[in-house]
N, C-alpha and C positions, 0 to 999 in steps of 0.2 A: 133654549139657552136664555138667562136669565139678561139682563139688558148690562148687568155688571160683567159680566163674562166676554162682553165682547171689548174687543181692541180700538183702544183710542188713541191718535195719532198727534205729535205736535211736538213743538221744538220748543225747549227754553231758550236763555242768555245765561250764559257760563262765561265769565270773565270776559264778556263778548266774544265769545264762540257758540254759534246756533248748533245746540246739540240736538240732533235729532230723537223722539222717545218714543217710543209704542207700551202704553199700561194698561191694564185691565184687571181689574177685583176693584176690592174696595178699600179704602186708607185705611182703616183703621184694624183689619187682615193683618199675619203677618207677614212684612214682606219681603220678596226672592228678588233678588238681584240678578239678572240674567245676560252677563260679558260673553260676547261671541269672539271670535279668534279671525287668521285670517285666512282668504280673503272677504271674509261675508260681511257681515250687520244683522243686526235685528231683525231683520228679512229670514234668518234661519229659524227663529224663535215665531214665527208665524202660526203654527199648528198646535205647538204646545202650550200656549198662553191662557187661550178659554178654558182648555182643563184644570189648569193650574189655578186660574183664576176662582173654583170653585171655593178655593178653599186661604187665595193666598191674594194679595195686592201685590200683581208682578207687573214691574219695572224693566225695562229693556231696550238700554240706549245705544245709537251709532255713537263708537267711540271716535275721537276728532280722527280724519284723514279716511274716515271707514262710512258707506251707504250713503246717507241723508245728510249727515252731519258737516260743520264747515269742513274744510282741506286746508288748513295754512299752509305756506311752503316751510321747510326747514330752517328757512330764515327767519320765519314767521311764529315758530310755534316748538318748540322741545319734543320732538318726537323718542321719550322713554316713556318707557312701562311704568314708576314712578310719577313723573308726571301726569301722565294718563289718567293713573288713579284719584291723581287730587284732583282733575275737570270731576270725575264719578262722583269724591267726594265732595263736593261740593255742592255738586247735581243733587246731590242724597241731601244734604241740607235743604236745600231749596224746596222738597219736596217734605219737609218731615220728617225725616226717616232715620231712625239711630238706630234699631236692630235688623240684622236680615240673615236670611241663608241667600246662598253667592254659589252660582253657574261660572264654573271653568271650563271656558275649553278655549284650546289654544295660544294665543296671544293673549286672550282674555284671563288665563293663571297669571302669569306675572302681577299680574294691574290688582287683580281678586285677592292675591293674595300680600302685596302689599297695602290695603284696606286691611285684611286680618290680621298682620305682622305691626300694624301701626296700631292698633287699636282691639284687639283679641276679643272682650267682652261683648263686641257688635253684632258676634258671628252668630248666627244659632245652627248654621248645618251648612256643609260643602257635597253641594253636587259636582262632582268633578267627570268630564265628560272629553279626552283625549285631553287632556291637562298635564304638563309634566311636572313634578316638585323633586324628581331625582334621576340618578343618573340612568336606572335601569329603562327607562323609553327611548334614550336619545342612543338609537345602535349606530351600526356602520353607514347606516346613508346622512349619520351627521359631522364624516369626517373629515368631512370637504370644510366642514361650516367651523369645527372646532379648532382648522388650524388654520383659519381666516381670523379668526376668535383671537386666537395666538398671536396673529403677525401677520396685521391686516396689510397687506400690497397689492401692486398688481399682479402678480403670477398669483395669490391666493385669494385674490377676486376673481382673476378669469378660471378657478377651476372650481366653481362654485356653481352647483344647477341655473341654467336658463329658468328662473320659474316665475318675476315678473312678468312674465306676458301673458296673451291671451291662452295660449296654450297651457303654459305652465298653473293657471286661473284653473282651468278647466281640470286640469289633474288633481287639483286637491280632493274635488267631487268624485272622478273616478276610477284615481291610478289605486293600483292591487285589486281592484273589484273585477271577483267573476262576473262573465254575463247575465247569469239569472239576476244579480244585484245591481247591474250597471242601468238595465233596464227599467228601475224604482225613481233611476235619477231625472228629476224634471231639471232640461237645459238653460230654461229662462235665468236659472238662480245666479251661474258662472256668469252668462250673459252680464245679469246688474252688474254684478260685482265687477268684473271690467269695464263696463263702462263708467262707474264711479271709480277707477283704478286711475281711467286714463283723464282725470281731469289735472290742470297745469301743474307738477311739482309732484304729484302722487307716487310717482315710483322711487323717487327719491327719496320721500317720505318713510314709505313701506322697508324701502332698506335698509334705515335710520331704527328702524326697532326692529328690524332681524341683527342688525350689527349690537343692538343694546341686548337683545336675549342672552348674549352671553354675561349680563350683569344680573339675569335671573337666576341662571345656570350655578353662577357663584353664591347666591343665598341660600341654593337649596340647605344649608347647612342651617342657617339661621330656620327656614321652614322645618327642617325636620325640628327643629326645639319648641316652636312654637304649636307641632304636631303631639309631641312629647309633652308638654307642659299644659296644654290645653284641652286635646284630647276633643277635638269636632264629631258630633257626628257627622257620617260622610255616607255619601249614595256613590258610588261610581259605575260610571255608564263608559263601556268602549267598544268599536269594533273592531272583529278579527281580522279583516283586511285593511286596517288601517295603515297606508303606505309612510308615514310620517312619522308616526310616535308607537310603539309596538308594545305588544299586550304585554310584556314583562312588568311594564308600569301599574298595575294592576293588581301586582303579586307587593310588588315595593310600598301601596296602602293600604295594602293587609295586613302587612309587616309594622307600619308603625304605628297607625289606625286602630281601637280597642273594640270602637263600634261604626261599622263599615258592612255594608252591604255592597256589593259588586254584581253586575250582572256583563257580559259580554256575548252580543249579536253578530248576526250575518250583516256587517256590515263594512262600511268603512269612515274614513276620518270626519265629515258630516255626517256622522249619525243620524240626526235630526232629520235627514232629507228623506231618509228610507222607513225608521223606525219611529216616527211621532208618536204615533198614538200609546207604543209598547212604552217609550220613556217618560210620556206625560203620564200615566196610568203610576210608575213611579212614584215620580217625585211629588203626584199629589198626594200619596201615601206617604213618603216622606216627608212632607212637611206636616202634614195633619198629624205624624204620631210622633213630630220633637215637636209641637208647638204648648 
Protein backbone atom coordinates (compact mmCIF):
# COMPACT_ATOMS: atom_id res chain seq x y z
CA UNK A 1 0.00 0.00 0.00
CA UNK A 2 1.30 3.11 -1.15
CA UNK A 3 1.83 5.55 1.95
CA UNK A 4 -1.10 7.86 0.08
CA UNK A 5 -3.63 5.03 0.44
CA UNK A 6 -3.54 5.03 3.73
CA UNK A 7 -6.13 6.90 6.11
CA UNK A 8 -5.49 10.16 7.82
CA UNK A 9 -7.37 11.22 10.78
CA UNK A 10 -8.08 14.80 12.04
CA UNK A 11 -10.64 17.32 12.67
CA UNK A 12 -11.01 20.85 11.18
CA UNK A 13 -13.04 24.06 12.62
CA UNK A 14 -16.37 24.61 10.74
CA UNK A 15 -17.93 27.63 12.02
CA UNK A 16 -16.61 26.20 15.28
CA UNK A 17 -17.84 22.87 15.08
CA UNK A 18 -14.88 20.23 15.39
CA UNK A 19 -15.78 18.28 12.37
CA UNK A 20 -14.30 15.08 12.51
CA UNK A 21 -12.36 13.71 8.76
CA UNK A 22 -10.75 10.53 7.76
CA UNK A 23 -8.90 11.34 3.86
CA UNK A 24 -6.62 9.38 2.00
CA UNK A 25 -5.26 9.81 -1.80
CA UNK A 26 -3.86 12.59 -2.90
CA UNK A 27 -5.29 16.56 -3.44
CA UNK A 28 -5.00 16.88 -6.40
CA UNK A 29 -6.96 13.19 -7.45
CA UNK A 30 -10.29 13.61 -8.16
CA UNK A 31 -12.25 13.81 -5.25
CA UNK A 32 -15.34 11.46 -3.65
CA UNK A 33 -17.05 12.76 -1.10
CA UNK A 34 -18.19 10.09 1.15
CA UNK A 35 -21.69 11.05 3.63
CA UNK A 36 -22.57 8.13 5.66
CA UNK A 37 -26.34 7.94 6.93
CA UNK A 38 -27.57 6.83 10.26
CA UNK A 39 -26.57 5.63 12.91
CA UNK A 40 -22.87 5.40 11.72
CA UNK A 41 -19.76 7.87 10.73
CA UNK A 42 -16.88 7.62 8.81
CA UNK A 43 -16.28 4.60 10.74
CA UNK A 44 -18.35 2.60 7.92
CA UNK A 45 -16.07 4.05 5.30
CA UNK A 46 -13.03 2.28 7.02
CA UNK A 47 -12.34 -0.61 4.38
CA UNK A 48 -13.14 1.11 1.38
CA UNK A 49 -11.07 4.29 1.47
CA UNK A 50 -7.42 2.68 0.59
CA UNK A 51 -8.89 1.31 -2.54
CA UNK A 52 -10.50 4.10 -3.48
CA UNK A 53 -7.81 6.01 -2.70
CA UNK A 54 -5.73 4.46 -5.49
CA UNK A 55 -7.15 6.26 -7.89
CA UNK A 56 -9.31 9.12 -5.98
CA UNK A 57 -8.50 11.90 -3.01
CA UNK A 58 -11.34 10.69 -0.68
CA UNK A 59 -12.94 12.69 1.92
CA UNK A 60 -15.12 11.23 4.73
CA UNK A 61 -16.43 13.37 7.39
CA UNK A 62 -18.66 12.76 10.83
CA UNK A 63 -21.33 14.83 10.05
CA UNK A 64 -22.30 17.24 13.32
CA UNK A 65 -24.19 14.98 15.98
CA UNK A 66 -22.78 11.83 14.27
CA UNK A 67 -19.05 9.64 15.52
CA UNK A 68 -16.19 12.02 16.13
CA UNK A 69 -17.62 15.04 15.26
CA UNK A 70 -18.89 18.03 17.87
CA UNK A 71 -22.93 16.98 19.19
CA UNK A 72 -24.45 20.44 19.78
CA UNK A 73 -27.77 20.30 21.35
CA UNK A 74 -30.88 21.30 19.33
CA UNK A 75 -30.56 24.40 20.84
CA UNK A 76 -27.33 24.73 19.80
CA UNK A 77 -27.09 23.88 16.35
CA UNK A 78 -30.02 23.34 13.40
CA UNK A 79 -30.22 19.84 13.14
CA UNK A 80 -31.64 19.77 8.94
CA UNK A 81 -30.27 17.96 6.17
CA UNK A 82 -29.87 21.55 4.48
CA UNK A 83 -28.07 22.73 7.04
CA UNK A 84 -25.95 19.80 7.39
CA UNK A 85 -24.84 20.35 4.08
CA UNK A 86 -23.62 23.86 4.27
CA UNK A 87 -21.12 22.49 7.71
CA UNK A 88 -19.84 19.76 4.32
CA UNK A 89 -19.91 22.72 2.17
CA UNK A 90 -17.85 24.49 3.75
CA UNK A 91 -15.60 21.75 5.06
CA UNK A 92 -15.16 21.18 1.02
CA UNK A 93 -13.95 24.95 0.93
CA UNK A 94 -11.60 24.58 3.55
CA UNK A 95 -10.13 21.87 1.99
CA UNK A 96 -10.02 22.99 -1.79
CA UNK A 97 -12.27 21.11 -3.34
CA UNK A 98 -14.93 22.36 -6.11
CA UNK A 99 -15.63 19.09 -8.02
CA UNK A 100 -16.36 15.61 -6.57
CA UNK A 101 -18.47 12.49 -6.91
CA UNK A 102 -20.74 12.20 -3.50
CA UNK A 103 -21.59 8.82 -1.50
CA UNK A 104 -25.23 8.53 -0.59
CA UNK A 105 -26.38 6.53 1.86
CA UNK A 106 -28.98 7.15 4.12
CA UNK A 107 -29.25 10.36 5.95
CA UNK A 108 -26.25 11.06 4.07
CA UNK A 109 -28.79 11.72 0.44
CA UNK A 110 -30.65 14.46 1.68
CA UNK A 111 -27.36 16.55 2.72
CA UNK A 112 -25.50 15.01 -0.97
CA UNK A 113 -27.97 15.88 -2.61
CA UNK A 114 -28.73 19.27 -1.51
CA UNK A 115 -24.84 20.02 -2.39
CA UNK A 116 -25.89 18.68 -6.07
CA UNK A 117 -29.40 20.66 -6.27
CA UNK A 118 -27.46 23.83 -5.06
CA UNK A 119 -24.73 23.65 -7.27
CA UNK A 120 -25.24 20.76 -10.16
CA UNK A 121 -21.85 21.54 -12.08
CA UNK A 122 -19.64 20.22 -8.85
CA UNK A 123 -21.00 16.69 -9.38
CA UNK A 124 -18.99 14.44 -11.45
CA UNK A 125 -20.75 10.96 -10.45
CA UNK A 126 -23.32 9.56 -7.55
CA UNK A 127 -22.69 6.53 -5.90
CA UNK A 128 -25.73 5.97 -4.33
CA UNK A 129 -25.72 3.20 -1.71
CA UNK A 130 -29.37 2.66 0.21
CA UNK A 131 -30.13 6.28 -0.68
CA UNK A 132 -33.60 7.32 -1.34
CA UNK A 133 -34.45 10.32 -3.98
CA UNK A 134 -38.15 8.82 -4.47
CA UNK A 135 -41.03 7.35 -3.49
CA UNK A 136 -40.59 3.73 -4.62
CA UNK A 137 -37.98 2.76 -1.34
CA UNK A 138 -39.89 4.26 1.22
CA UNK A 139 -42.79 1.03 1.50
CA UNK A 140 -45.18 0.17 4.28
CA UNK A 141 -42.65 0.13 7.20
CA UNK A 142 -42.66 4.10 6.62
CA UNK A 143 -46.24 4.52 7.52
CA UNK A 144 -45.93 5.02 11.02
CA UNK A 145 -43.23 7.75 10.00
CA UNK A 146 -45.27 9.47 7.02
CA UNK A 147 -48.21 10.15 9.11
CA UNK A 148 -46.14 11.45 11.97
CA UNK A 149 -44.79 13.55 8.93
CA UNK A 150 -48.62 14.55 8.48
CA UNK A 151 -49.56 15.50 11.99
CA UNK A 152 -46.85 15.37 14.16
CA UNK A 153 -48.59 14.67 17.96
CA UNK A 154 -48.51 12.63 20.51
CA UNK A 155 -50.44 9.49 19.43
CA UNK A 156 -48.27 9.71 16.15
CA UNK A 157 -45.16 9.81 18.11
CA UNK A 158 -45.82 7.08 20.17
CA UNK A 159 -46.74 4.93 17.22
CA UNK A 160 -43.48 5.28 15.74
CA UNK A 161 -40.74 2.32 16.06
CA UNK A 162 -38.55 2.29 19.31
CA UNK A 163 -35.36 2.72 17.24
CA UNK A 164 -33.29 5.40 19.20
CA UNK A 165 -31.88 3.05 21.45
CA UNK A 166 -29.34 0.61 21.89
CA UNK A 167 -31.39 -2.01 20.40
CA UNK A 168 -32.95 -0.21 17.72
CA UNK A 169 -28.73 0.88 16.92
CA UNK A 170 -28.23 -2.58 16.53
CA UNK A 171 -31.07 -3.40 14.01
CA UNK A 172 -30.02 -1.01 11.41
CA UNK A 173 -26.86 -3.50 11.11
CA UNK A 174 -29.02 -6.58 11.38
CA UNK A 175 -32.80 -6.46 11.00
CA UNK A 176 -33.98 -8.61 7.60
CA UNK A 177 -30.43 -10.31 7.46
CA UNK A 178 -30.42 -14.19 7.13
CA UNK A 179 -27.85 -15.80 9.33
CA UNK A 180 -25.21 -16.74 6.88
CA UNK A 181 -25.21 -12.61 6.51
CA UNK A 182 -25.83 -11.72 10.09
CA UNK A 183 -22.63 -13.53 10.93
CA UNK A 184 -20.20 -11.05 8.35
CA UNK A 185 -21.43 -8.40 10.98
CA UNK A 186 -18.68 -7.11 13.37
CA UNK A 187 -20.53 -5.94 16.65
CA UNK A 188 -18.02 -3.24 17.66
CA UNK A 189 -19.45 -0.85 14.75
CA UNK A 190 -23.41 -0.64 16.57
CA UNK A 191 -21.48 -0.55 19.82
CA UNK A 192 -19.51 3.07 18.64
CA UNK A 193 -22.34 4.28 17.12
CA UNK A 194 -24.21 4.27 20.48
CA UNK A 195 -22.03 5.23 22.39
CA UNK A 196 -21.54 8.50 20.44
CA UNK A 197 -25.59 8.35 20.38
CA UNK A 198 -25.70 8.60 23.98
CA UNK A 199 -23.75 11.75 24.50
CA UNK A 200 -25.99 14.85 26.35
CA UNK A 201 -28.82 16.02 23.70
CA UNK A 202 -28.04 13.19 20.88
CA UNK A 203 -31.30 11.55 20.61
CA UNK A 204 -33.02 14.47 20.46
CA UNK A 205 -30.75 15.56 17.92
CA UNK A 206 -31.18 12.39 15.91
CA UNK A 207 -34.94 12.98 16.02
CA UNK A 208 -34.70 16.48 14.76
CA UNK A 209 -33.49 15.13 11.25
CA UNK A 210 -35.74 12.07 11.13
CA UNK A 211 -38.75 14.64 11.70
CA UNK A 212 -36.90 16.95 8.76
CA UNK A 213 -36.54 13.85 6.28
CA UNK A 214 -39.88 14.53 5.55
CA UNK A 215 -38.52 17.92 4.00
CA UNK A 216 -36.30 15.50 1.67
CA UNK A 217 -39.20 13.43 1.02
CA UNK A 218 -40.85 16.63 -0.53
CA UNK A 219 -37.97 17.64 -2.91
CA UNK A 220 -37.80 14.42 -4.47
CA UNK A 221 -39.60 16.23 -7.11
CA UNK A 222 -37.10 19.00 -7.50
CA UNK A 223 -34.39 15.88 -7.47
CA UNK A 224 -35.96 14.16 -10.02
CA UNK A 225 -35.47 17.61 -12.37
CA UNK A 226 -32.17 17.92 -11.49
CA UNK A 227 -31.77 14.05 -12.36
CA UNK A 228 -33.65 15.04 -15.67
CA UNK A 229 -31.77 17.88 -16.52
CA UNK A 230 -28.35 16.92 -15.42
CA UNK A 231 -28.17 13.41 -16.08
CA UNK A 232 -25.04 12.19 -13.31
CA UNK A 233 -23.44 9.34 -13.82
CA UNK A 234 -24.49 7.07 -11.17
CA UNK A 235 -23.08 3.61 -9.52
CA UNK A 236 -25.89 2.21 -7.33
CA UNK A 237 -25.02 -0.14 -4.77
CA UNK A 238 -27.98 -2.01 -2.50
CA UNK A 239 -28.82 -4.81 -0.47
CA UNK A 240 -31.52 -7.29 -0.81
CA UNK A 241 -32.16 -7.50 2.74
CA UNK A 242 -32.27 -4.17 3.41
CA UNK A 243 -34.95 -3.69 6.17
CA UNK A 244 -35.33 0.06 5.73
CA UNK A 245 -35.29 1.28 2.22
CA UNK A 246 -36.24 -1.62 -0.33
CA UNK A 247 -34.84 -2.58 -3.53
CA UNK A 248 -37.64 -1.08 -5.67
CA UNK A 249 -35.54 2.09 -5.34
CA UNK A 250 -33.22 0.69 -7.61
CA UNK A 251 -35.60 0.21 -10.42
CA UNK A 252 -36.82 4.09 -9.72
CA UNK A 253 -32.57 5.06 -10.87
CA UNK A 254 -32.93 3.18 -13.81
CA UNK A 255 -35.91 4.86 -14.55
CA UNK A 256 -34.66 8.26 -14.48
CA UNK A 257 -30.75 7.73 -14.69
CA UNK A 258 -29.43 7.45 -18.57
CA UNK A 259 -26.18 6.25 -17.37
CA UNK A 260 -26.31 4.07 -14.15
CA UNK A 261 -24.96 0.96 -13.30
CA UNK A 262 -26.65 -0.93 -10.42
CA UNK A 263 -25.45 -3.88 -8.78
CA UNK A 264 -27.59 -5.54 -5.77
CA UNK A 265 -25.89 -8.00 -2.92
CA UNK A 266 -26.55 -10.53 -0.26
CA UNK A 267 -26.70 -8.02 2.04
CA UNK A 268 -28.32 -5.52 4.12
CA UNK A 269 -28.80 -1.62 4.79
CA UNK A 270 -24.87 -1.25 5.92
CA UNK A 271 -23.53 -2.64 3.02
CA UNK A 272 -20.36 -1.58 3.67
CA UNK A 273 -20.05 -3.83 6.66
CA UNK A 274 -20.30 -7.30 4.81
CA UNK A 275 -19.49 -6.25 1.08
CA UNK A 276 -16.16 -3.88 1.16
CA UNK A 277 -14.00 -5.14 -0.89
CA UNK A 278 -16.95 -6.17 -3.81
CA UNK A 279 -18.10 -2.10 -3.46
CA UNK A 280 -14.69 -0.57 -3.33
CA UNK A 281 -13.50 -2.94 -6.36
CA UNK A 282 -16.57 -0.64 -7.82
CA UNK A 283 -16.42 2.54 -7.26
CA UNK A 284 -12.67 2.55 -7.96
CA UNK A 285 -13.82 1.59 -11.47
CA UNK A 286 -16.16 4.20 -11.30
CA UNK A 287 -14.56 6.88 -10.73
CA UNK A 288 -11.44 6.09 -12.75
CA UNK A 289 -13.78 5.69 -16.05
CA UNK A 290 -16.04 9.29 -15.45
CA UNK A 291 -12.84 11.15 -14.46
Amino acid sequence: MRASQKIRHRHADVDGLEVFLREAGRPGDPAVLLLHGFPSSSHTFREVMPALAEVAYVLAPDLPGFGMSSSPTVAEYDYTFENLSWTVERLLGRLDVDRFFVYLHDFGAPVGYHLATRAPERIRGLVVQSGNAHADGLGAQWDTARAYWADPGEATRAALPDWLTFAGTRDQYLAGLPDHVRRLQAPEAWHLDWARMTRPGNVEAQFALFTDYANHVARFGEIAAYHSAHQPPALVLWGRHDAYFDVDEVLAYHRALDRMDAHIYDGGHLLLETHAAECAALMRAFVRDNS
